[in-house]
Residue, then its C-alpha position, 0 to 999 in steps of 0.5 A: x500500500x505505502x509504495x502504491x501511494x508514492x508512485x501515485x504521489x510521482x506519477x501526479x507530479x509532472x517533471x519540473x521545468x525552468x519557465x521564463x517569462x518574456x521579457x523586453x529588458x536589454x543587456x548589453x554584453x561589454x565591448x571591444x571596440x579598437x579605437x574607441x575610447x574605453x566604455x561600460x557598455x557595448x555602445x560609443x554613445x546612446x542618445x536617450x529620449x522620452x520615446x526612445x534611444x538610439x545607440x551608436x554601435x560602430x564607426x567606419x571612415x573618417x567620422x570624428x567621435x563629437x561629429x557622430x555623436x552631434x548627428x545620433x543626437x540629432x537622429x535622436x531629437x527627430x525620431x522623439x518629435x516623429x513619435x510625439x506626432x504619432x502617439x497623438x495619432x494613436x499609430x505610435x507602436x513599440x519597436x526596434x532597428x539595426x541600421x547600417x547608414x553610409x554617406x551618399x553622393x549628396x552627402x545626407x545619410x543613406x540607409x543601407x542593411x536594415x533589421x527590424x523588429x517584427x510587428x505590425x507597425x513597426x516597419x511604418x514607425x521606422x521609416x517616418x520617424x529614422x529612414x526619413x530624417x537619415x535621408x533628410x539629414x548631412x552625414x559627417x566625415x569623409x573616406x578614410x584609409x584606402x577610401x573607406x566610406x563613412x558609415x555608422x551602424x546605429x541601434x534604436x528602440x522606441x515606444x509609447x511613453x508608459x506609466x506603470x504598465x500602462x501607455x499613457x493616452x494621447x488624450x491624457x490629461x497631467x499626470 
């Protein structure tokens, strides 16, 4: 009797197992980038907004450090007026991209190898408020050794501005 009960006591418990909710935390894995001046994260810089952030990955050519950071702060202030426009809409979605820019012929940014988070939206947010300012926008630099274009790979998040768990309304009254 003692052991028909233990194994009715095992055959009811079903195998344990690790369960992780998602999540949209981001860890940022130290880096090593050659050239760039010592950090505590895998970034160059970040330029944080109410909306946002966009981090500058990497440079290629000859972009001095202040140059890039003006222009990711200047992609920065045109991607949180974008989403300021779109959260009253009420079309404002959370998402994310990778971003190759290199400088084109007119000198402006020209966006190249592009990822995006999947999800409805996304795509549409992206390209108002990051493909266009790049387009719109002068790029710093100029070729570097043996004719390297300027380039920079650039990481951006954006979202609806929450309170607690809970977007804030377009339409919300001071919190």
């Amino acid at each position: 009797m003692r052991g028909t009960a233990v194994l009715i006591l095992l055959a009811a418990c079903s195998p344990s197992r690790d369960v992780v909710p998602e999540t949209r935390d981001v860890h940022v894995v130290k880096g090593d980038d050659a050239g760039a001046p010592p950090t505590n994260d895998a970034y160059r810089y970040v330029a944080r907004r109410a909306h946002g952030a966009i981090g500058l990955s990497g440079i290629t050519g000859d972009i001095p450090q202040d140059d890039a950071q003006r222009w990711v702060d200047h992609l920065a202030n045109e991607m949180e007026a974008c989403a300021e426009r779109l959260e009253k809409e009420g079309s404002l979605v959370s998402g994310a991209t990778r971003m190759v820019v290199a400088k084109g012929p007119n000198g402006n940014g020209l966006p190249g190898d592009t990822e995006l988070q999947a999800g409805p939206g996304v795509a549409a947010n992206a390209l108002l408020c990051l493909v266009a300012p790049v387009r719109a926008a002068p790029f710093p630099g100029r070729a570097g050794p043996g004719g390297a274009v300027p380039a920079m790979l650039v990481e951006a998040t954006w979202q609806p501005v929450r309170r607690g768990n809970v977007p804030v309304s377009p339409d919300a009254g001071p919190p």
